[in-house]
KOLPANU-465108 format. One record per atom (N, C-alpha, C): residue number from 1; residue in one letter; y, x, z. Coordinates in steps of 0.001 Angstrom, whole numbers, padded with zeros to 6 digits, m for minus. Example, Ala and Ser with C-alpha at 12.3 -4.5 7.8 and 13.67 -1.06 7.14 Angstrom:
REM KOLPANU-465108
<1 "A" <m005690 013190 007800>> <1 "A" <m004500 012300 007800>> <1 "A" <m003300 013200 007800>> <2 "S" <m002250 012850 007080>> <2 "S" <m001060 013670 007140>> <2 "S" <000030 012900 007870>> 
This chain:
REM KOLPANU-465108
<1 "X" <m050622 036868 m047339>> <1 "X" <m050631 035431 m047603>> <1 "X" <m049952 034658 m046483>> <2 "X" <m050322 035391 m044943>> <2 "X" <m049595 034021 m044026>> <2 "X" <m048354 034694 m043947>> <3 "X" <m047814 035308 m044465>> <3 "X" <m046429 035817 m044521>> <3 "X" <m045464 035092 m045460>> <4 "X" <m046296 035404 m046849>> <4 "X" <m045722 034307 m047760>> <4 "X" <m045477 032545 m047466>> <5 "X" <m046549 032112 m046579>> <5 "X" <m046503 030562 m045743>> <5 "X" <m045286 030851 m044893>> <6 "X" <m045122 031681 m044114>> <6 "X" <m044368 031660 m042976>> <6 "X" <m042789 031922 m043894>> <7 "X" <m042611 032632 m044962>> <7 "X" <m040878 032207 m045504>> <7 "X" <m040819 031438 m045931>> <8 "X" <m042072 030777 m046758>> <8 "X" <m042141 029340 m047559>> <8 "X" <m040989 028497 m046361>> <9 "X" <m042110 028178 m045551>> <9 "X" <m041846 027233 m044338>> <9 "X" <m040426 027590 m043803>> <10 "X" <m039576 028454 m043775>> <10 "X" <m038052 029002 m043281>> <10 "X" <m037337 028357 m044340>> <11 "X" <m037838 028676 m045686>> <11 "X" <m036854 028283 m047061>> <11 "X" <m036518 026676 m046680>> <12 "X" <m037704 025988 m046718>> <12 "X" <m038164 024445 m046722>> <12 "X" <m036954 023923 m044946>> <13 "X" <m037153 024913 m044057>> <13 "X" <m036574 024071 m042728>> <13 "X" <m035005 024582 m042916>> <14 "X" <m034612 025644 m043916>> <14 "X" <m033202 026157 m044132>> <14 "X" <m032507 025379 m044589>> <15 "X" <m033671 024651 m045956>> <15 "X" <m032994 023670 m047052>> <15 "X" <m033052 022282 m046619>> <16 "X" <m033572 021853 m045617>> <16 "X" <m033383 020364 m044865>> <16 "X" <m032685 020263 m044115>> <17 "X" <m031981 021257 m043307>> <17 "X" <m031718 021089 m042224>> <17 "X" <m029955 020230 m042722>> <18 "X" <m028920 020753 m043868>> <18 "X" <m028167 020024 m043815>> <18 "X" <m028432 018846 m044120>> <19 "X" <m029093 018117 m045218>> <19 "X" <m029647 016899 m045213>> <19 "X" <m029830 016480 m044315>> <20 "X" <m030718 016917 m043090>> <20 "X" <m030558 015907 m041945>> <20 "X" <m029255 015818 m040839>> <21 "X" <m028104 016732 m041320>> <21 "X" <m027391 016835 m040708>> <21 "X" <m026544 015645 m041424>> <22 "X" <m026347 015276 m042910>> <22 "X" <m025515 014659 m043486>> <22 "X" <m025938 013217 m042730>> <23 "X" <m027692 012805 m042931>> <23 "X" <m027513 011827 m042971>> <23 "X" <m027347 011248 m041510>> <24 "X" <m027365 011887 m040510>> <24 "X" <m027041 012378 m038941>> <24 "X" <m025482 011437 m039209>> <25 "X" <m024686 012131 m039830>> <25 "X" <m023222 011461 m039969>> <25 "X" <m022928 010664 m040403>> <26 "X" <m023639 010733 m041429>> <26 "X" <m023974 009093 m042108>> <26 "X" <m023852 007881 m041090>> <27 "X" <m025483 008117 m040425>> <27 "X" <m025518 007331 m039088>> <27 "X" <m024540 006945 m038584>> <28 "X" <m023746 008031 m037885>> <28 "X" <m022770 007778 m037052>> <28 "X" <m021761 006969 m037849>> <29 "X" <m021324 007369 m038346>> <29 "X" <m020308 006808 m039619>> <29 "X" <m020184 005354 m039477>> <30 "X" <m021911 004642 m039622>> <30 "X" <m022070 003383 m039800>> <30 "X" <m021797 002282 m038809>> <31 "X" <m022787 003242 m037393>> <31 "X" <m022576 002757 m036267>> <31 "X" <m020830 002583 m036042>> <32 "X" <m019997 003441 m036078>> <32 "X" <m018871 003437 m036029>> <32 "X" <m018038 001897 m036543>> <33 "X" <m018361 001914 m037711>> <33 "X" <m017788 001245 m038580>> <33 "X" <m017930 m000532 m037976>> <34 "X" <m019960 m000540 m037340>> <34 "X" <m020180 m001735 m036937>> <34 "X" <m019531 m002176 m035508>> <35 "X" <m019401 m001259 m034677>> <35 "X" <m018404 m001436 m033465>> <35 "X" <m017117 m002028 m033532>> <36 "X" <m016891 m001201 m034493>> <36 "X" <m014992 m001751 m035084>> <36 "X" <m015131 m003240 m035664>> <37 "X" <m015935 m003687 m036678>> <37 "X" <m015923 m004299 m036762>> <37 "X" <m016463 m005909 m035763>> <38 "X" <m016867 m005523 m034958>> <38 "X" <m017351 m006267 m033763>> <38 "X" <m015942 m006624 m033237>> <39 "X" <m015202 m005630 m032413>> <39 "X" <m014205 m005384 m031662>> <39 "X" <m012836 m006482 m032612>> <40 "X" <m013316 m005576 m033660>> <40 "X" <m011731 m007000 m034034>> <40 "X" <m012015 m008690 m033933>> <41 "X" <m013740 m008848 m033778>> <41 "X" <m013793 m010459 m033954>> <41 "X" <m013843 m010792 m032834>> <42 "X" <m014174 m009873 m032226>> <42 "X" <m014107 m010609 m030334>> <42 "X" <m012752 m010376 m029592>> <43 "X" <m011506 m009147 m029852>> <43 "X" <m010916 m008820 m029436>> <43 "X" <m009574 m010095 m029865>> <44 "X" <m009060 m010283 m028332>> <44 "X" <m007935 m011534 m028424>> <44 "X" <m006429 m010816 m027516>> <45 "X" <m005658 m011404 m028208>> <45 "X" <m004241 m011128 m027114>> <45 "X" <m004408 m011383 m025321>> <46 "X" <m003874 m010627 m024887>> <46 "X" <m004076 m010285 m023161>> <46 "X" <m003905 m011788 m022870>> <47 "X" <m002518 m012470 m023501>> <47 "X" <m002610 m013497 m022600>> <47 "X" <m003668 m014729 m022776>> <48 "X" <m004377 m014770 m023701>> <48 "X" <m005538 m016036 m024159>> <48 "X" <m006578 m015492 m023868>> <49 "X" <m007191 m016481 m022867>> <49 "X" <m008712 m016527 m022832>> <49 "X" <m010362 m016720 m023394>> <50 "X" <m011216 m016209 m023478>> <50 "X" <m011908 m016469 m024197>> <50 "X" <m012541 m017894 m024497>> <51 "X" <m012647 m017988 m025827>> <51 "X" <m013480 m019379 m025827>> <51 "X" <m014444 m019426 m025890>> <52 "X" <m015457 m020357 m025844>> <52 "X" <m016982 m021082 m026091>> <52 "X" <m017700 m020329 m027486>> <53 "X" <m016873 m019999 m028649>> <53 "X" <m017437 m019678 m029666>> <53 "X" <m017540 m018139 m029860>> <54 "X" <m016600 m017425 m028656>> <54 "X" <m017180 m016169 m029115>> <54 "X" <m018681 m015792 m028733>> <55 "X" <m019113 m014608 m029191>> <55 "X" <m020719 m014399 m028808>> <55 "X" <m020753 m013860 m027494>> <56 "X" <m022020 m014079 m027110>> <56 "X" <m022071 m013339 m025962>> <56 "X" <m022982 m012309 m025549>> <57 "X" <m023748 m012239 m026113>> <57 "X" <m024817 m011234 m026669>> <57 "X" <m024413 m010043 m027474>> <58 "X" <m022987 m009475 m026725>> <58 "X" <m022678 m007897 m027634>> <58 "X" <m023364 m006896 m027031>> <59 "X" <m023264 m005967 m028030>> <59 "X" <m023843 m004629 m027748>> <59 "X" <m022972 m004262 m026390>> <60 "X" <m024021 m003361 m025381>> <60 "X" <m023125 m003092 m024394>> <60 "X" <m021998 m002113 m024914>> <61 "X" <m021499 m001193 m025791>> <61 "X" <m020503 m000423 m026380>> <61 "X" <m019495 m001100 m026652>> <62 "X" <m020001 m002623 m026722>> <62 "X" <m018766 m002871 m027607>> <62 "X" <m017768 m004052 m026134>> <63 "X" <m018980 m004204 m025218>> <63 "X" <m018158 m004753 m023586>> <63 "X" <m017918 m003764 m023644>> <64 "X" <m017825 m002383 m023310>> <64 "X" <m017427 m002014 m022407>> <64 "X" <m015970 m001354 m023081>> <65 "X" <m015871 m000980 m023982>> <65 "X" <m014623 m000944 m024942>> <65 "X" <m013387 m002461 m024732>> <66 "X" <m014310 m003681 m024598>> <66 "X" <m013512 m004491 m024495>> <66 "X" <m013003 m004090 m022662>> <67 "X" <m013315 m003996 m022026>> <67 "X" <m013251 m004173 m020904>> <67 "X" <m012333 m003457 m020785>> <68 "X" <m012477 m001624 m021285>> <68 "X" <m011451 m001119 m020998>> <68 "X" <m010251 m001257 m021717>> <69 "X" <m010114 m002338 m022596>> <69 "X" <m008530 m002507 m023572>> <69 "X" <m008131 m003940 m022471>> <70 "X" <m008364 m004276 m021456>> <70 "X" <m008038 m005134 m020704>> <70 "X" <m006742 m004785 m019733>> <71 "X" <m005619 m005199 m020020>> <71 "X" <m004666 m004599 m019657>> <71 "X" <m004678 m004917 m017707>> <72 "X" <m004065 m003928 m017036>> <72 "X" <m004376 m004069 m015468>> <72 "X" <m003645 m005286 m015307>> <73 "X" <m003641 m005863 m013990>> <73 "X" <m003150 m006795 m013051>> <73 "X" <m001971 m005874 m012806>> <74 "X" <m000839 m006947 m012946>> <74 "X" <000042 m005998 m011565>> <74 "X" <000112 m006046 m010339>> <75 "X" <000343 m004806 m009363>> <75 "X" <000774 m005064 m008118>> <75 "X" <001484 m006093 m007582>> <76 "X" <000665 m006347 m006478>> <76 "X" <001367 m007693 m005634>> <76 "X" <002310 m006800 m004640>> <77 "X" <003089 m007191 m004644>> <77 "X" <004496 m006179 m003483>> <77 "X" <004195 m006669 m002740>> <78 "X" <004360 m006169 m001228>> <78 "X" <004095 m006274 000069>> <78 "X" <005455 m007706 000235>> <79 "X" <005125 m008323 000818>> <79 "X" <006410 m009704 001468>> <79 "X" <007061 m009472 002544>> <80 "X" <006085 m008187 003705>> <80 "X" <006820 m007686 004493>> <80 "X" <006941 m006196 004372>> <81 "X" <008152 m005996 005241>> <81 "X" <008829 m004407 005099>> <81 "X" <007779 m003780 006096>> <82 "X" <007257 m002546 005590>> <82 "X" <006243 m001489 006354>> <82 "X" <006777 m001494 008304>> <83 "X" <005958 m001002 008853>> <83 "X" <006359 m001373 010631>> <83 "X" <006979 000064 010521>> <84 "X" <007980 000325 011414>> <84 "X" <008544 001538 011388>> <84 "X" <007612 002624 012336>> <85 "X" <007454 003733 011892>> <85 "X" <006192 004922 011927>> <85 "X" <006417 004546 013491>> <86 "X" <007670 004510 014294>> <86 "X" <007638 004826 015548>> <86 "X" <007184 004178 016567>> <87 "X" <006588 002949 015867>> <87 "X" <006549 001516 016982>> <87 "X" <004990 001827 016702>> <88 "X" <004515 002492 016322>> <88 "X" <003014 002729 016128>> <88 "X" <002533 003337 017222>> <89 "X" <003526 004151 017844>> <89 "X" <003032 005694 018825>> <89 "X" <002069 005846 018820>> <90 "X" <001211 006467 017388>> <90 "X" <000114 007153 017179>> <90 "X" <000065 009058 017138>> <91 "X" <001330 009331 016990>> <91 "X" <001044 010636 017041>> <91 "X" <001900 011240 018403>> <92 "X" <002575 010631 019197>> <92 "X" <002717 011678 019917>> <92 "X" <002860 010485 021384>> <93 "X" <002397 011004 022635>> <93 "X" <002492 010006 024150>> <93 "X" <002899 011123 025252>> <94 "X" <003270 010124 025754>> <94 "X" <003867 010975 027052>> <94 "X" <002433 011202 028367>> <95 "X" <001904 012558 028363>> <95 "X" <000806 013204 029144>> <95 "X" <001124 012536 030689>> <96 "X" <000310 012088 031386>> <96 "X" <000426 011474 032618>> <96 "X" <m000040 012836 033740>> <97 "X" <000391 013375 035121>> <97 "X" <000029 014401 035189>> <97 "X" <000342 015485 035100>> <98 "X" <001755 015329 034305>> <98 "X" <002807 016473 033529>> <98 "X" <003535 016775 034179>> <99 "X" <004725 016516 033911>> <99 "X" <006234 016610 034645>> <99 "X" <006648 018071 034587>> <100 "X" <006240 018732 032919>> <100 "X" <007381 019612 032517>> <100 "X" <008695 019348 032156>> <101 "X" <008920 018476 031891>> <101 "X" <010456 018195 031455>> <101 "X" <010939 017811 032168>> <102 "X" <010399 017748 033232>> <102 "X" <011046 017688 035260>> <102 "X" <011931 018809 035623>> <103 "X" <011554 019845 035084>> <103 "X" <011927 021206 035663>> <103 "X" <013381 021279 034693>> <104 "X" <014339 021086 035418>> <104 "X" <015855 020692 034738>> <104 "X" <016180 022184 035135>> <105 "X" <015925 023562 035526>> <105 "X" <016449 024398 035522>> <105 "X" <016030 025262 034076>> <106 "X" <016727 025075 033192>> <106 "X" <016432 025930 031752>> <106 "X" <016672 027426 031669>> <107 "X" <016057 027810 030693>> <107 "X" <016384 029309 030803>> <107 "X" <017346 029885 029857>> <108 "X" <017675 030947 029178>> <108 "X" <018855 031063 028458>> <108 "X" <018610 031084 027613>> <109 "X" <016941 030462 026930>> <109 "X" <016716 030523 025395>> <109 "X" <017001 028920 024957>> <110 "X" <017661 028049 026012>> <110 "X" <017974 026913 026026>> <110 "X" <019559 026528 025871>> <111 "X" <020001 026182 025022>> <111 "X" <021635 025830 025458>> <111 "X" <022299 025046 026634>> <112 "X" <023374 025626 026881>> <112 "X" <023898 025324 028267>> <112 "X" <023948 023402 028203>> <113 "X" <023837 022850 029485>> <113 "X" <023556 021399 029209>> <113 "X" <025252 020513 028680>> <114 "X" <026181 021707 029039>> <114 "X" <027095 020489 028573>> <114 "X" <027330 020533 026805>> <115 "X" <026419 021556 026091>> <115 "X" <026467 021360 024767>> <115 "X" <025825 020477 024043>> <116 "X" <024789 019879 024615>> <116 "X" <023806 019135 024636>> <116 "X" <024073 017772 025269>> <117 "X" <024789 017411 026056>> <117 "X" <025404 016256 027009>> <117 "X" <026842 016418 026435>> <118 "X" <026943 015350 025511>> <118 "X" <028685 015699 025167>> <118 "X" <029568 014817 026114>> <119 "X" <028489 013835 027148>> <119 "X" <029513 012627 027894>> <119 "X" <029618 014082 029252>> <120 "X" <030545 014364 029754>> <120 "X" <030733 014818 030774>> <120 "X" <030145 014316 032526>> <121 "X" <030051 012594 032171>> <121 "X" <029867 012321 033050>> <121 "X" <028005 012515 033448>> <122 "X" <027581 012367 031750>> <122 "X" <025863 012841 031566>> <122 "X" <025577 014269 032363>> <123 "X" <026368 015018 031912>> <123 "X" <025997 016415 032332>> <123 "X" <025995 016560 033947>> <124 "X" <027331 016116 034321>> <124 "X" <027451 016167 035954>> <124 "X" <026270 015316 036401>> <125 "X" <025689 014536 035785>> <125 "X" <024488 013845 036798>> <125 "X" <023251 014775 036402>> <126 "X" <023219 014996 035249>> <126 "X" <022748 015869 034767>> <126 "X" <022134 017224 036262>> <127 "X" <023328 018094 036042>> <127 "X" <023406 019329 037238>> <127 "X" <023122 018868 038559>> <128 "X" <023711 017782 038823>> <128 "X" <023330 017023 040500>> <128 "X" <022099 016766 040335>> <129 "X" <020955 016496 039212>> <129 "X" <019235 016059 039939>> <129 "X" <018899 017338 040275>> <130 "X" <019364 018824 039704>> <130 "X" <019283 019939 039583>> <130 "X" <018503 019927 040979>> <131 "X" <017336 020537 041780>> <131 "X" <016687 020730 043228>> <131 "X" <017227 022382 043386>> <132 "X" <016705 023147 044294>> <132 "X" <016794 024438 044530>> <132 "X" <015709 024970 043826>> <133 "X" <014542 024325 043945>> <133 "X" <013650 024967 043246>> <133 "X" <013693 024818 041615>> <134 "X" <014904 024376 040748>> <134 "X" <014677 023905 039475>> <134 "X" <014125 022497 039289>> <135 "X" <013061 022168 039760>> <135 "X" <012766 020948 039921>> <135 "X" <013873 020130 039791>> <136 "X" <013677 018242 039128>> <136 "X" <014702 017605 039584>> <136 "X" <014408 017007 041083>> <137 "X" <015087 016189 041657>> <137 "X" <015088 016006 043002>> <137 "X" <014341 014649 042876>> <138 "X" <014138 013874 041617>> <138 "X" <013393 012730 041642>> <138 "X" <012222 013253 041294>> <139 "X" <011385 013914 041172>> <139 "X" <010287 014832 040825>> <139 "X" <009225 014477 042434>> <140 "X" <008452 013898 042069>> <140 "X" <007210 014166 043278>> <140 "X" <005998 015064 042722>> <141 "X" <006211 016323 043301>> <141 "X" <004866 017116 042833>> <141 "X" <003565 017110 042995>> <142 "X" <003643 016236 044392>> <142 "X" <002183 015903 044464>> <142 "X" <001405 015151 043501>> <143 "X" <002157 014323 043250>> <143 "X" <001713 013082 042378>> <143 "X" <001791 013519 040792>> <144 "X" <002674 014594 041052>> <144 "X" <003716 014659 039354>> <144 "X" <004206 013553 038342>> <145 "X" <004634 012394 039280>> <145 "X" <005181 011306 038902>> <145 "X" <006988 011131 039414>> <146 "X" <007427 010218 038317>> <146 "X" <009051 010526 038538>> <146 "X" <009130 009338 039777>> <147 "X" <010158 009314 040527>> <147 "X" <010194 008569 041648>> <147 "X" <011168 007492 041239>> <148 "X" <011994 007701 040431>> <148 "X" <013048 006866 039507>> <148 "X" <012503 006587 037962>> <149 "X" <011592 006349 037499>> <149 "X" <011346 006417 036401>> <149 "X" <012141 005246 035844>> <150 "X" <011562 003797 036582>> <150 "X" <012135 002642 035448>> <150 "X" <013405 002850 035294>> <151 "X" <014244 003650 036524>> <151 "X" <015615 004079 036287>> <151 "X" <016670 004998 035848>> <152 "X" <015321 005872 035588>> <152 "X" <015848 007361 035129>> <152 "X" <016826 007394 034250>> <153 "X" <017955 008566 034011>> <153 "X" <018645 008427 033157>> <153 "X" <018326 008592 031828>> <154 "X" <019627 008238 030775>> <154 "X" <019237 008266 029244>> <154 "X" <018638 009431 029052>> <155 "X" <019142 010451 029346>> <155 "X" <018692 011581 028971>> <155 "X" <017297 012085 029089>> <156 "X" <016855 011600 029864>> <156 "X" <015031 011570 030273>> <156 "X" <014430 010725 029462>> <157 "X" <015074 009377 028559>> <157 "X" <014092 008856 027769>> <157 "X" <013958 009269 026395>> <158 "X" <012585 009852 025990>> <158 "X" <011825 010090 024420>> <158 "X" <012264 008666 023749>> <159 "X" <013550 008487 023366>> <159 "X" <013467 007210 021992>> <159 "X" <014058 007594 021446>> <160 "X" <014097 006780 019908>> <160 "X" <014894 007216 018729>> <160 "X" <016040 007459 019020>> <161 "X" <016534 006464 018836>> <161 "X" <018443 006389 019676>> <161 "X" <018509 007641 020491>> <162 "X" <018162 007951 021430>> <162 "X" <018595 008743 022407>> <162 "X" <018612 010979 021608>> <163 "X" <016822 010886 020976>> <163 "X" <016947 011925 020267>> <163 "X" <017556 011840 018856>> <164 "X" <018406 010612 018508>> <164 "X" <019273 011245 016911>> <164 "X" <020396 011060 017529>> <165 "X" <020937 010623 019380>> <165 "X" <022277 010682 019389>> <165 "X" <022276 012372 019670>> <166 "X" <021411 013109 020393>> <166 "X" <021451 014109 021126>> <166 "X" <021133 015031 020200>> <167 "X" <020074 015541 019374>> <167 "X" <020105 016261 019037>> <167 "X" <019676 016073 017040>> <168 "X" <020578 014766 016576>> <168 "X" <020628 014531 015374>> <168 "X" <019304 014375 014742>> <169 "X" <018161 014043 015370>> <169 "X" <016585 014052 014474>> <169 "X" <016223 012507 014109>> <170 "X" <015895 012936 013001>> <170 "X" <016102 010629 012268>> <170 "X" <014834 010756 012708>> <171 "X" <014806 008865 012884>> <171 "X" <013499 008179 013474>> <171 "X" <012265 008402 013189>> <172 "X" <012434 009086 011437>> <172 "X" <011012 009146 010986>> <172 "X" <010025 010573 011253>> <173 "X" <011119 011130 012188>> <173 "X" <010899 012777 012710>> <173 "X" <010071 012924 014161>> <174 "X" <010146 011616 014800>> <174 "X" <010560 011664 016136>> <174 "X" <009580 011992 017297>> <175 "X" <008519 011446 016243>> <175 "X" <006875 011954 017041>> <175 "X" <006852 012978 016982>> <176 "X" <007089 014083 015740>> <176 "X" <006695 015402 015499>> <176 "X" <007455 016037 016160>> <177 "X" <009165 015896 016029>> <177 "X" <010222 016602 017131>> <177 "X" <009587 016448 018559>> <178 "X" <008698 015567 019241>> <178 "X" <008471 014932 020752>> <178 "X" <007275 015845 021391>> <179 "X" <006475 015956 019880>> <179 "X" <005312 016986 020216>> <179 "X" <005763 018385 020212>> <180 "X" <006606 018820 019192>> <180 "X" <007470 019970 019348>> <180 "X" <008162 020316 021022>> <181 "X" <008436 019354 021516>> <181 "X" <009360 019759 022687>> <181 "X" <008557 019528 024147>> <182 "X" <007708 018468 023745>> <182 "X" <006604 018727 024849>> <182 "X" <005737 019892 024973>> <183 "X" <005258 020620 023984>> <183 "X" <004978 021933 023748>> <183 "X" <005755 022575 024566>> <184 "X" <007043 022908 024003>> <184 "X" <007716 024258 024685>> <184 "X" <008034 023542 026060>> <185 "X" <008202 022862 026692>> <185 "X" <008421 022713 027905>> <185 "X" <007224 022893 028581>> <186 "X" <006128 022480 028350>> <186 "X" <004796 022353 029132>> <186 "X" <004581 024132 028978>> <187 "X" <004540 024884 027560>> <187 "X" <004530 026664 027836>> <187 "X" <005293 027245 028294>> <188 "X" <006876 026658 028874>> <188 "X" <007539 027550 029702>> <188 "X" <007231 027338 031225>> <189 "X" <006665 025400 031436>> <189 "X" <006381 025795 032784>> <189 "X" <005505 026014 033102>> <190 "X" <004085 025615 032417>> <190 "X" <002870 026092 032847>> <190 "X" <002364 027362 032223>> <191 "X" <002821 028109 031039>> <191 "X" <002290 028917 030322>> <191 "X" <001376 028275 029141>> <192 "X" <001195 029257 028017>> <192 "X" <001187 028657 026581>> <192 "X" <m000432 028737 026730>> <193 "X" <m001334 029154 027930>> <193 "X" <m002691 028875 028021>> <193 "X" <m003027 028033 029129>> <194 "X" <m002509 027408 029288>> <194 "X" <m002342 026597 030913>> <194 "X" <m003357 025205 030419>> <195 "X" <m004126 024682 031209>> <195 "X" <m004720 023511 031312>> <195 "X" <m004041 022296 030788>> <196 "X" <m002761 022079 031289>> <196 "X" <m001996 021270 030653>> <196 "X" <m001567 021313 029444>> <197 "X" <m001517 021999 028908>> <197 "X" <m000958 022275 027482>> <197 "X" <m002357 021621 026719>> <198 "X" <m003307 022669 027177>> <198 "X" <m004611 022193 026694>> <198 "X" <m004872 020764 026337>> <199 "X" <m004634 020011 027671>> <199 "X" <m004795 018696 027683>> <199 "X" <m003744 017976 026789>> <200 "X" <m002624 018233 026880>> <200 "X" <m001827 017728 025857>> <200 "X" <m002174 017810 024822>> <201 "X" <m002935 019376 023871>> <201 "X" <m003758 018983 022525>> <201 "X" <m004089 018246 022265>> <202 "X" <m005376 017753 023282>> <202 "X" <m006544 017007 023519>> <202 "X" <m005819 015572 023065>> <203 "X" <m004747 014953 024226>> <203 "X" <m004215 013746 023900>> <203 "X" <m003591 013424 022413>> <204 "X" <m002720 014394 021763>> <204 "X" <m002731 014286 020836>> <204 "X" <m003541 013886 019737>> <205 "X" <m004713 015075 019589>> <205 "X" <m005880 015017 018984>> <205 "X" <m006106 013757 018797>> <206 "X" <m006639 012829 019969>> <206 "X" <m006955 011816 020062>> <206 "X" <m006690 010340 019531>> <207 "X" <m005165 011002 019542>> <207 "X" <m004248 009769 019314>> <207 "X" <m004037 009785 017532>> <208 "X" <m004220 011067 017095>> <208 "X" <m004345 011226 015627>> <208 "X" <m005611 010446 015199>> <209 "X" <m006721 010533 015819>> <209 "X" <m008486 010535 015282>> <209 "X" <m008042 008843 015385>> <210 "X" <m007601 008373 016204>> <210 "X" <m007326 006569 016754>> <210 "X" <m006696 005640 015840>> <211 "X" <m005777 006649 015369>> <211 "X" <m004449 006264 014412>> <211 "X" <m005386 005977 012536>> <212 "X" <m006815 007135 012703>> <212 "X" <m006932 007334 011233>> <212 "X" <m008153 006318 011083>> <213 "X" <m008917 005658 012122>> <213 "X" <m009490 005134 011972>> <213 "X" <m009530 003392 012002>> <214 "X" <m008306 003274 012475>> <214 "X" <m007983 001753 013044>> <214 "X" <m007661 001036 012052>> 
């Protein structure tokens, strides 16, 4: 007997179940139908604003449908031209303390200086700071400060101009080429584990973390 109840009851939930599925769609169907029809009486051309007589009491489905058929704003263009990356000097500074790129005696994984100095007269001043020890002769080691700095020649100054006349690198390169070459100069004279190098990370580092937060 409770066997016979128990298929009864399977037949009965087998044979309802699409019925409640139809009228399930039904539902939906309707709801559907009342949205749409909402949407066309409230919905107006982008450029006219709403008036006093539409309702204001819609279903939230049917704001938020309006909201998203709201065509964007356009971009306001900038009035001024972006600052050029280089006037920022956020990614690369000259280490105080240093004075690898003092050491004007290069080695032969370096090209000879008059390939690099195409004015002849650059190069000869060039070879004359040349010291005995490699060092240049304006070089104070105690201090590791240049003794001619405000006067130093072109060739000693990190600026745009000077690295796209010399070795062709455009402006927007110039931090990354600067950190590139402060690198290998600071690991040929101090070594590629040397304190200084270290510290040069560090400044970098710094100047990145400064740059991303400002």
């Amino acid at each position: 007997m409770l066997v016979r109840k128990a298929e009864h009851r399977r037949h009965f939930s087998s044979g309802i179940r699409p019925i409640l599925r139809a009228l399930a769609e039904i539902r939906d169907k309707e709801e559907i139908n009342a949205v749409s029809k909402l949407l066309k009486k409230t919905a107006q051309p982008s450029s006219e604003k709403r008036t006093s007589n539409e309702p204001e009491n819609l279903p939230l489905v049917v704001k938020a449908e309006l909201e998203r058929r709201k065509p964007n704003p356009p971009k306001k263009k900038d009035s001024l031209p972006p600052v050029p990356f280089w006037k920022t000097r956020r990614a690369w500074a000259c280490m105080k303390g240093c004075g690898a790129c003092c050491y004007l005696e290069k080695g032969p994984q370096y090209p000879p200086v008059e390939e690099v100095l195409a004015n002849p007269e650059e190069a000869a001043l060039y070879r004359s700071m040349i010291g005995k020890d490699g060092w240049c002769k304006n070089f104070d080691k105690a201090s590791r400060t240049c003794k001619i700095y405000e006067d130093r020649p072109r060739f000693c100054r990190v600026e745009p101009e000077v690295l796209k006349d010399l070795f062709d690198i455009p402006e927007h390169k110039v931090d990354k080429e600067a950190c590139s070459l402060c690198r290998d100069s600071i690991s040929d004279v101090y070594g590629c584990k040397s304190r200084e190098l270290k510290n040069f990370e560090r400044l970098i580092t710094s100047l990145k973390t400064s740059g991303k937060t400002s």
